[in-house]
C-alpha positions as CSV (number, residue, x, y, z in Angstrom):
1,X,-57.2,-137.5,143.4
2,X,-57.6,-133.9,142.3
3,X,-53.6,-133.6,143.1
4,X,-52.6,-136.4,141.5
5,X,-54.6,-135.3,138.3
6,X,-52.8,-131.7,139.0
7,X,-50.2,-133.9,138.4
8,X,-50.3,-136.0,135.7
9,X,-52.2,-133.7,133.5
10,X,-49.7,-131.1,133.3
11,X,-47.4,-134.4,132.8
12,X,-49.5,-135.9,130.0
13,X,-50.0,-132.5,128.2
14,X,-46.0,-132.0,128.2
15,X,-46.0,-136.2,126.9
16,X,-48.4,-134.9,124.3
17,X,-46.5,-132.1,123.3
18,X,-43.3,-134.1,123.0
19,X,-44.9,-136.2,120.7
20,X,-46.3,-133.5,118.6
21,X,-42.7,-132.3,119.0
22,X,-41.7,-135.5,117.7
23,X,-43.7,-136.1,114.9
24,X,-43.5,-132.0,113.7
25,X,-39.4,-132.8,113.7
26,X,-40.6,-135.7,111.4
27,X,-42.2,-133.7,109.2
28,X,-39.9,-130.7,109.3
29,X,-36.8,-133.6,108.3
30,X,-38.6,-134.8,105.2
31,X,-40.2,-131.5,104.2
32,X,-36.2,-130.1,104.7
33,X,-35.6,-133.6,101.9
34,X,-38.0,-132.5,100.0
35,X,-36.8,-128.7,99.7
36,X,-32.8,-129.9,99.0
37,X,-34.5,-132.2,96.3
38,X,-36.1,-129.5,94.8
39,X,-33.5,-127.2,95.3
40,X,-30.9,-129.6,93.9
41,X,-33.3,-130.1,90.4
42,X,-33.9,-126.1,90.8
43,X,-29.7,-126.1,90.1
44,X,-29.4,-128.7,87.8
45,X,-31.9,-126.8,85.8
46,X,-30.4,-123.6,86.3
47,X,-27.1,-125.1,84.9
48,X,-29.0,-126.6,82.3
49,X,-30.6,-123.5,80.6
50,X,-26.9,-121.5,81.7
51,X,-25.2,-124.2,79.1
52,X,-28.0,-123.9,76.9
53,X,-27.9,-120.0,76.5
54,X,-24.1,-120.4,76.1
55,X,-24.4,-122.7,73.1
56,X,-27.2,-120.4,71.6
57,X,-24.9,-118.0,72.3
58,X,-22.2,-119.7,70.5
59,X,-23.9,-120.7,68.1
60,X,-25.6,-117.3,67.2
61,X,-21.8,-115.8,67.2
62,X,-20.5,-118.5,64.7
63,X,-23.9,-118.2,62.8
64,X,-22.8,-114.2,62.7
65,X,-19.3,-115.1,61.5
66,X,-20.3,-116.8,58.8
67,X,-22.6,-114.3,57.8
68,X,-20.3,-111.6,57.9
69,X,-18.1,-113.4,55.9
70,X,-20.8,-114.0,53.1
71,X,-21.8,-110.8,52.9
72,X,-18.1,-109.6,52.1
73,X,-17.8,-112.6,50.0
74,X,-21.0,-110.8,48.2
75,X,-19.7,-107.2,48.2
76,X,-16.6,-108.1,46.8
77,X,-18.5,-110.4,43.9
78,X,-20.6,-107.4,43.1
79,X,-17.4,-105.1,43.0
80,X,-16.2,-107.5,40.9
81,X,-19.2,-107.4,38.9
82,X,-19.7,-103.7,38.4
83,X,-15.9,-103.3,37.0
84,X,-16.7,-105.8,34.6
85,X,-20.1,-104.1,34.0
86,X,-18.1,-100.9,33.6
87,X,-15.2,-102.5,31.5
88,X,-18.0,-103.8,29.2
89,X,-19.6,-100.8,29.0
90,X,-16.2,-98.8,27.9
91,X,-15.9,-102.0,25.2
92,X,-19.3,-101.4,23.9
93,X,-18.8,-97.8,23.4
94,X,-15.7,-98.0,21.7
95,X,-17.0,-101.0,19.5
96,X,-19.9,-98.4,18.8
97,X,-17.4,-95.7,17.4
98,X,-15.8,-98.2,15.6
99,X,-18.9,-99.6,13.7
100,X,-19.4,-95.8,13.3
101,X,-16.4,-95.6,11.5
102,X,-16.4,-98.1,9.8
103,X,-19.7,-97.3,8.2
104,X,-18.6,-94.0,7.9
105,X,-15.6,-95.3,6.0
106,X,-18.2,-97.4,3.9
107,X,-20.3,-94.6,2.9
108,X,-17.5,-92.4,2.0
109,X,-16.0,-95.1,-0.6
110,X,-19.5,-95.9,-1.8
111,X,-19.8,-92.0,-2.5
112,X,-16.2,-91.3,-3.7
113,X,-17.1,-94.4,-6.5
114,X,-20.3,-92.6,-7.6
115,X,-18.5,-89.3,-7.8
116,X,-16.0,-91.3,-10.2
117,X,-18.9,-92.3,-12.4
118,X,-20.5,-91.1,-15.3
119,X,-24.1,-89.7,-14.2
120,X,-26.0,-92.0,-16.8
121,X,-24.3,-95.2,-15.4
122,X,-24.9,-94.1,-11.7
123,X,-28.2,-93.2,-12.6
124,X,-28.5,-96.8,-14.3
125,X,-27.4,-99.0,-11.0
126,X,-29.6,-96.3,-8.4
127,X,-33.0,-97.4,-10.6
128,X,-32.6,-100.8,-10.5
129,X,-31.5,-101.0,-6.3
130,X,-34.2,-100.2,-3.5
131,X,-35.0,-96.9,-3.2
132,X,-33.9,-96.5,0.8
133,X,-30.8,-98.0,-0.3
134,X,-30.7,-95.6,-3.4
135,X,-31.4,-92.7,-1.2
136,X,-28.7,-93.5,1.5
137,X,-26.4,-93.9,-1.4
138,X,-27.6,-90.3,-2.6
139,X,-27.8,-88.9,0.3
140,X,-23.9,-89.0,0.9
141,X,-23.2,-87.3,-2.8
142,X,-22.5,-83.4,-2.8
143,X,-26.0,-81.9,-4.0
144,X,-24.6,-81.0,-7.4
145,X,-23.8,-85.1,-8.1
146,X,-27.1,-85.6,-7.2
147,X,-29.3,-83.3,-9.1
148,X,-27.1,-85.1,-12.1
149,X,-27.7,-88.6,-11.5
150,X,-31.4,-87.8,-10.5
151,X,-31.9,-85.9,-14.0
152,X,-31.0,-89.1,-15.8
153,X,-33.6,-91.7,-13.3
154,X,-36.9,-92.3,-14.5
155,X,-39.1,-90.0,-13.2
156,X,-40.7,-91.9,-11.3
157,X,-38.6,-93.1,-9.3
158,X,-36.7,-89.9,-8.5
159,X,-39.6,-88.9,-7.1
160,X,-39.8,-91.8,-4.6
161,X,-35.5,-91.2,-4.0
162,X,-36.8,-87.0,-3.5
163,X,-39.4,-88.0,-0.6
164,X,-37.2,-90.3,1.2
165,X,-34.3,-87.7,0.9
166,X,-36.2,-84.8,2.6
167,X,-37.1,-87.0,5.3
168,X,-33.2,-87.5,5.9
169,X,-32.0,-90.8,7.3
170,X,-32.4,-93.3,8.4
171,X,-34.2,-94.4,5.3
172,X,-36.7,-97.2,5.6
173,X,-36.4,-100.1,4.2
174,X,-39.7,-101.4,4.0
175,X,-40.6,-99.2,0.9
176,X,-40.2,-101.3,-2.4
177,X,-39.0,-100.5,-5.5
C-alpha cells in the first residue's frame, strides 16, 4: 500500500498542480482582458487630451491672431489720433496769433481814433466808460496823448485810470465806474 501511495501521491500532487495550472491560466486570460481594456481606455484617453491640447492650441494661436491684429488696429488709431492731436494743436496756435492780431489790429485803430481826437472829447467818452476799459484804451496812447486827455478827466476818476495803469494789463474788469 505504501507503493501504491508512492504512486498516486506524486500523481495526485501533479493533478493538483494542473489544475492550479489551470485555473492560474484562467486568471492570467482575464487579468491579460482586463489589462488590454484598460490599456485600450488608457489610448483613447491619451488621444483624447492629444486632440484636446491641439484645439487649445489652435485656439490659443487664432485667439493670438486676433489679438495681434487689434493691437495694430489700436496703434494705427492712436497714430491716427496723435496727428490729429498735433494738426489741432498747429490750428490752435495759429488761431492764437491770429486772435492776437486781430486784437492787436483792434487796439491800434481804437488808439489811432483817440490820437485823431480832440483831448476834451476823448477825455468826455473815457469818463463816462469803465475804467479797465478806459485804461486799456489809454494804455495803447503814446504817454504825451495821455497826460492830455487825463488833464481834462475828473479828478477822480483819473486817479482810478492812474492805479490801473501802473499795474499794466490785463486790466480788471470787476472794478466799477
Amino acid at each position: 500500500m505504501k507503493k501504491i501511495l508512492l504512486i498516486l501521491f506524486p500523481l495526485l500532487l501533479a493533478a493538483q498542480k494542473e489544475g492550479n495550472i489551470i485555473e492560474c491560466n484562467k486568471i492570467f486570460e482575464q487579468r491579460k482582458e482586463e489589462l488590454l481594456r484598460e490599456l485600450d481606455e488608457i489610448d483613447e484617453r491619451q488621444q483624447a487630451l492629444e486632440a484636446l491640447q491641439k484645439a487649445k492650441e489652435t485656439f490659443l494661436k487664432n485667439k493670438e491672431k486676433k489679438l495681434l491684429e487689434k493691437e495694430r488696429e489700436l496703434n494705427a488709431t492712436l497714430e491716427l489720433i496723435k496727428k490729429k492731436e498735433e494738426n489741432l494743436s498747429k490750428i490752435l496756435q495759429e488761431n492764437k496769433k491770429i486772435l492776437e492780431e486781430i486784437k492787436k489790429a483792434k487796439d491800434d485803430k481804437i488808439a489811432q481814433t483817440y490820437m485823431k481826437m480832440k483831448d476834451s472829447a476823448a477825455a468826455a467818452i473815457l469818463e463816462k466808460m469803465e475804467i479797465p476799459k478806459a485804461a486799456k484804451i489809454l494804455f495803447n496812447l503814446p504817454p504825451k496823448k495821455i497826460s492830455k486827455i487825463m488833464a481834462k478827466m475828473n479828478p477822480e476818476k483819473a486817479s482810478k485810470i492812474t492805479e490801473l495803469l501802473e499795474k499794466a494789463p490785463p486790466f480788471d474788469s470787476n472794478m466799477s465806474k
